[in-house]
C-alpha positions in Angstrom: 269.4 15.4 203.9 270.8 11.9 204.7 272.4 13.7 208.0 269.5 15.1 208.8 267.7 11.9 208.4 270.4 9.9 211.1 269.5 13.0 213.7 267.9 12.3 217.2 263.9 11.6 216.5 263.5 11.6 220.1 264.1 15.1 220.5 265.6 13.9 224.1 266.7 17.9 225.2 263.2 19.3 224.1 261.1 20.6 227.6 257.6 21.4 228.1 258.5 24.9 227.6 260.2 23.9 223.8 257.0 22.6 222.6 255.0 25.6 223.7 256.8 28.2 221.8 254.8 31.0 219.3 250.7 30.1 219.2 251.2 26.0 220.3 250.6 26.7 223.7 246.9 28.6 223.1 245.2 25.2 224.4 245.8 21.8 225.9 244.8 18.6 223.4 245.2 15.0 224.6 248.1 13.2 222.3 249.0 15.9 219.9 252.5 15.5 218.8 255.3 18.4 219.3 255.9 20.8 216.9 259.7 19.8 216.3 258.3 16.7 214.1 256.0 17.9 211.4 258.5 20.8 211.3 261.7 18.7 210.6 259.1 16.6 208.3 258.3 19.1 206.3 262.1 20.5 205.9 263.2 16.8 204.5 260.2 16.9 202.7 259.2 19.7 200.9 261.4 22.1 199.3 259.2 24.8 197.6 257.0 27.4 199.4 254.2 26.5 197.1 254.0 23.1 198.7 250.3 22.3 199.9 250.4 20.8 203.2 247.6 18.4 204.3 246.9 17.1 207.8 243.9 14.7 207.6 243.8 14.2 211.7 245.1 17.8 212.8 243.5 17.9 216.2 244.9 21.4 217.7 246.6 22.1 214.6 250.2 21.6 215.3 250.8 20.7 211.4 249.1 23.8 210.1 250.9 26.5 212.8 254.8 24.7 211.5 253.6 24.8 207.6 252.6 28.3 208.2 255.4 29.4 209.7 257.4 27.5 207.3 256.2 29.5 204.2 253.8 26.5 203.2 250.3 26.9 202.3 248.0 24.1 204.3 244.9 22.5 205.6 243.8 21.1 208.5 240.9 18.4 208.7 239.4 17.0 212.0 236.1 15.7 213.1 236.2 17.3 216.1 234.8 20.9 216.2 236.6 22.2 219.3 239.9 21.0 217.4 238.6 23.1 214.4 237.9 26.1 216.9 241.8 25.6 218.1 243.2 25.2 215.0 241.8 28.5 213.5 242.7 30.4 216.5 246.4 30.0 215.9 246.8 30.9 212.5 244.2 33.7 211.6 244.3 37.0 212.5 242.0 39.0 214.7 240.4 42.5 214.7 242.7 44.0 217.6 240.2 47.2 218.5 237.6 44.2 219.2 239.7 42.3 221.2 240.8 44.7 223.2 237.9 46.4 223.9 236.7 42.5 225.3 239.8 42.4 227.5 239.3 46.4 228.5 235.8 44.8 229.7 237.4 42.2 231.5 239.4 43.8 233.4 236.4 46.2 234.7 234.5 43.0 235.8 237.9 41.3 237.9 237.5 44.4 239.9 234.0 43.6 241.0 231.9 42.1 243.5 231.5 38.6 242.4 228.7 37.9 244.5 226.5 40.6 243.1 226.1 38.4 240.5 223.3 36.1 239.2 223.2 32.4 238.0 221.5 32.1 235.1 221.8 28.3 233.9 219.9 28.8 230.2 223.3 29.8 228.8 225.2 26.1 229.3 224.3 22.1 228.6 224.4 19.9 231.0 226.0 21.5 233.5 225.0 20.1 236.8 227.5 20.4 239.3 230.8 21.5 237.0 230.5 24.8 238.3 230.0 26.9 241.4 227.2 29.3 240.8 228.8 31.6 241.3 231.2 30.9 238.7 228.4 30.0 236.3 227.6 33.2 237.3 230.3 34.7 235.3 230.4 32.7 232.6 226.7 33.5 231.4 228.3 37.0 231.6 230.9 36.3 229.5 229.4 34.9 227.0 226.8 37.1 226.7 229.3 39.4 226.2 231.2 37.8 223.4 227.7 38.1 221.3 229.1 41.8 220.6 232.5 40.5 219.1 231.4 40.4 215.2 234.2 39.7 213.3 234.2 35.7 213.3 238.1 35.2 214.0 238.4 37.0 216.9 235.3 35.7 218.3 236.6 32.1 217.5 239.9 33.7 219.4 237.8 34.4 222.7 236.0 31.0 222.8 239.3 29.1 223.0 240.7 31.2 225.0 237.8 30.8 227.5 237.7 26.8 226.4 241.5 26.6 227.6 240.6 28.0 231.2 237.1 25.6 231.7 238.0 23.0 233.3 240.5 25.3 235.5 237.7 27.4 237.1 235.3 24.1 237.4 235.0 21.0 240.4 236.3 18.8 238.2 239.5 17.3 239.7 242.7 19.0 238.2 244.6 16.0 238.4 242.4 14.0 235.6 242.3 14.4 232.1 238.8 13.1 231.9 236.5 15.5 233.4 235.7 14.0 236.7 234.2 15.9 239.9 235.7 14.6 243.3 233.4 12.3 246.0 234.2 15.5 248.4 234.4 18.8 248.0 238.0 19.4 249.6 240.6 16.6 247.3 244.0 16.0 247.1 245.6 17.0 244.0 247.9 14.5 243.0 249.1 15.4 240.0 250.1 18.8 240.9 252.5 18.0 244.5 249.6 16.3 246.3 248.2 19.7 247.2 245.0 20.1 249.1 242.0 22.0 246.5 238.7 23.2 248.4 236.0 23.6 245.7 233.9 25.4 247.6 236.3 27.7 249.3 238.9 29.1 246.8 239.0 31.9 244.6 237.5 31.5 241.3 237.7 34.9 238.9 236.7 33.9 235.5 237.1 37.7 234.1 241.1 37.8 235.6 241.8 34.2 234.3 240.5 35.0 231.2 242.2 38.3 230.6 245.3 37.0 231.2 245.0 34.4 229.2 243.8 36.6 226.4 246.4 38.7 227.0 249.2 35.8 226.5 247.6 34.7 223.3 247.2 38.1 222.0 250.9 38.8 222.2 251.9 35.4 221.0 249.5 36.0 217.8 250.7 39.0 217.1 254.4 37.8 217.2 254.2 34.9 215.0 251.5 36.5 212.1 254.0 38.4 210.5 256.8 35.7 210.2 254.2 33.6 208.1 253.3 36.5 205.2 250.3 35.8 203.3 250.4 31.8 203.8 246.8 30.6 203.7 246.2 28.2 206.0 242.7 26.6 206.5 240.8 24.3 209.2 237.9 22.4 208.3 235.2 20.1 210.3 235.5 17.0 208.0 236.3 13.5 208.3 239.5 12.2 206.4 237.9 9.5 204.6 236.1 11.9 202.7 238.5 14.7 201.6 235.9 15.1 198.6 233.5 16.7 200.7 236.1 19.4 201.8 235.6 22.7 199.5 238.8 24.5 199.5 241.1 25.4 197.4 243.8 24.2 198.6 242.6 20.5 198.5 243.2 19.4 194.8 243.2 16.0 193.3 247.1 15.5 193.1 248.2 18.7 194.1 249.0 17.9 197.8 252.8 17.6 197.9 253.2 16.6 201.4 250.1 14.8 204.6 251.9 15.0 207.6 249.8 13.7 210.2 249.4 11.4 213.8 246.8 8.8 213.1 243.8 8.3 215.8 244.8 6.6 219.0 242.2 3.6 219.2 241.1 3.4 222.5 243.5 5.6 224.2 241.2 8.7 224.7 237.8 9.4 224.5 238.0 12.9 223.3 234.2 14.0 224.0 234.4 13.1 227.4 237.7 14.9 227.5 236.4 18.4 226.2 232.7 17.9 227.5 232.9 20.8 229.0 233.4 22.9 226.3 231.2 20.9 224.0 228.2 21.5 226.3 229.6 25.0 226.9 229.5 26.4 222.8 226.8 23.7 222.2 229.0 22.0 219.8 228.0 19.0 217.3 229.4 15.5 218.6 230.2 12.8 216.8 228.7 9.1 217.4 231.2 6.9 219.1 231.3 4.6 215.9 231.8 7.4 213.3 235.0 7.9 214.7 238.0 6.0 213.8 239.9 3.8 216.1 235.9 3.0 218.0 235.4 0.2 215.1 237.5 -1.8 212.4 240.3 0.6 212.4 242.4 -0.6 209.8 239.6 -0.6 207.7 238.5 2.9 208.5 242.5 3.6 208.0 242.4 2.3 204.9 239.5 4.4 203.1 242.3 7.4 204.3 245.0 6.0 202.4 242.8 6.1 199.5 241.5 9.0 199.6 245.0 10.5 200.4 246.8 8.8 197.3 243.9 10.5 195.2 245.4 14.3 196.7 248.8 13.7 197.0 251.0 14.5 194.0 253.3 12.1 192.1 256.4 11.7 194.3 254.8 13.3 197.2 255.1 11.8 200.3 252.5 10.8 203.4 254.1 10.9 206.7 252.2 8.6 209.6 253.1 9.4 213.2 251.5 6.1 215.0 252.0 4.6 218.6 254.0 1.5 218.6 251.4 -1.2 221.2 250.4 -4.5 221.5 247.9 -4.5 218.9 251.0 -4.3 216.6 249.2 -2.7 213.7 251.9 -0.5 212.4 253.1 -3.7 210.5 249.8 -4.0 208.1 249.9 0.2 207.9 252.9 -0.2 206.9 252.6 -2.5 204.0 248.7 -0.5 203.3 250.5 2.3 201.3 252.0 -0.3 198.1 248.2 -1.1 197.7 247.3 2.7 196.4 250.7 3.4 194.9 252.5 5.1 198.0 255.0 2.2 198.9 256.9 2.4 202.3 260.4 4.8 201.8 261.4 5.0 205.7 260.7 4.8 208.8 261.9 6.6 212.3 261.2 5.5 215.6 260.8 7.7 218.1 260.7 7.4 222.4 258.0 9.1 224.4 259.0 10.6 227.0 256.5 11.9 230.2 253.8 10.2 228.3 250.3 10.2 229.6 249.2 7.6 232.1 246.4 7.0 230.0 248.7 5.5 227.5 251.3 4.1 228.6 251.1 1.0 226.9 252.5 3.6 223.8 256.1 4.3 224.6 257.4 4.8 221.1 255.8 5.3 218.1 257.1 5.3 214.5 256.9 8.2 211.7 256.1 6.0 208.8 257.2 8.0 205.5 255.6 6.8 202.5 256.3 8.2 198.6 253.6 8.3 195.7 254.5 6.6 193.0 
């Protein structure tokens, strides 16, 4: 363990492509850290298959998909209810007949006439000028048609999927993470080689798009489901400062033998504006601004975590804290928070970020903070 311990935590030869690998790459989330570091975690870590896993912040559910595929049973908790949408969708099966009878309809309608088709604006919030009519067109199709999918997972499959293509297909610029639509209707992309996008003139085809992206997350599902055996693993919209509302039961008082989580990056995104689209889209709860944490005291908020986590996690468990090393140098007091319920600090890593978002870039290393029950 010690060697393992002295390894690279920078993961400096991991690509894009490395982070993407089984179900991770079933839909883009802001700050979500890669796989390779709740997976090493929870190989120094944990050494029985039995081993509850807890993520209190899982966002897409990175923890949950390693845990699984590690033979440990876990849950996933998030305020956010596209994360919880995400997070189911990698690790549960689907009803195969019912997904492939959606994608057998796809296919039929990428053949069509686009233009045949009707607008009918009842179906989505707050769209105003997102979409093209005629490509509000065929979503209202779509989702009419996703009524007919019964069984709950593999609905829940299709609605990420088409989540994961939104923004794509919309007039918001491609070269923002916040949704934003352009002054003009022809742009320069500059994110993606500074090429030209014409809104109003390219090829939009919801029903391909969406196949194929169905089609990618189909085969990845089905690849990685029977590595994992019958490890539960569970998402659930909840907030981590009160794991006692969560009915599962896999959340025990002191039966959690390992959190391993990335805490909240105050004031580095604004998630709801980031996935308004799909929000407005499956007419999703959102959260107030000051319910979340990181928008008010955060250490505070942080703080009513560590207790509540020190109430789950077993005696010698550990909590592992990804957090972004910036100027507000907080990691310090988070640090020292754990000896005040029992989980003093054992180590700490420290990691570079690399290609990180320009929206962050006052974060360019952040430190796994690993802290032991007592």
């Amino acid at each position: 363990m010690a060697e393992e311990k002295l390894r690279d935590w920078n993961f400096s030869d991991t690509t894009h492509k490395d982070t993407q690998y089984l179900t991770h790459c079933f839909h883009p989330y802001p700050t979500k850290f890669i796989p390779q570091i709740p997976h090493r975690l929870i190989e120094l870590y944990s050494s029985h298959h039995e081993d509850v896993v807890l993520d209190p912040f899982c966002g897409s559910g990175t923890t949950l998909v390693e845990a699984k595929l590690m033979g440990r049973p876990s849950i996933g908790i998030d305020t956010n209810p596209l994360a919880i949408m995400i997070s189911r969708s990698k690790v549960n099966p689907v009803v195969k007949k019912q997904l492939v009878d959606f994608v057998s309809w796809l296919d039929y309608w990428k053949q069509k006439d686009l233009k045949m088709l009707q607008s009918k604006r009842n179906c989505l919030c707050e769209t105003g000028t997102w979409f093209r009519e005629d490509v509000l067109a065929q979503i209202n199709l779509i989702m009419e048609r996703m009524v007919e999918i019964r069984d709950p997972n593999t609905h829940n499959f299709v609605k990420v999927a088409l989540s994961s293509i939104l923004k794509g297909v919309s007039n918001a610029r491609m070269d923002r993470i916040i949704p934003t639509l352009p002054r003009e209707h022809v742009y320069i992309d500059r994110k993606h080689y500074d090429r030209e996008v014409d809104n109003d003139g390219r090829t939009i085809n919801v029903f391909a798009r969406l196949s194929s992206r169905l089609k990618l997350m189909q085969s990845r599902l089905e690849y990685f489901l029977p590595m994992t055996g019958n490890t539960k693993a569970a998402a659930y919209l909840g907030d981590a400062r009160k794991l006692d509302k969560i009915r599962s039961d896999l959340l025990k008082e002191g039966r959690v033998r390992l959190v391993v989580t990335s805490c909240p990056y105050w004031s580095a995104f604004d998630y709801q504006k980031i996935h308004q689209l799909s929000l407005g889209l499956f007419n999703l709860r959102r959260t107030s601004p000051e319910a979340e944490i990181g928008h008010g005291h955060f250490l505070l908020e942080m703080e009513k975590v560590y207790e509540q986590i020190s109430k789950y996690l077993m005696k010698k468990g550990f909590f592992c804290l990804v957090i972004g090393r910036s100027k507000k140098r907080v990691n310090k007091k988070l640090a020292q928070m754990g000896s005040k319920y029992e989980m003093p600090l054992r180590e700490k890593f420290t990691r570079k970020i690399r290609n990180h978002s320009f929206f962050v870039k006052g974060i360019k290393s952040e430190e796994i903070l690993v802290f032991q029950r007592s």
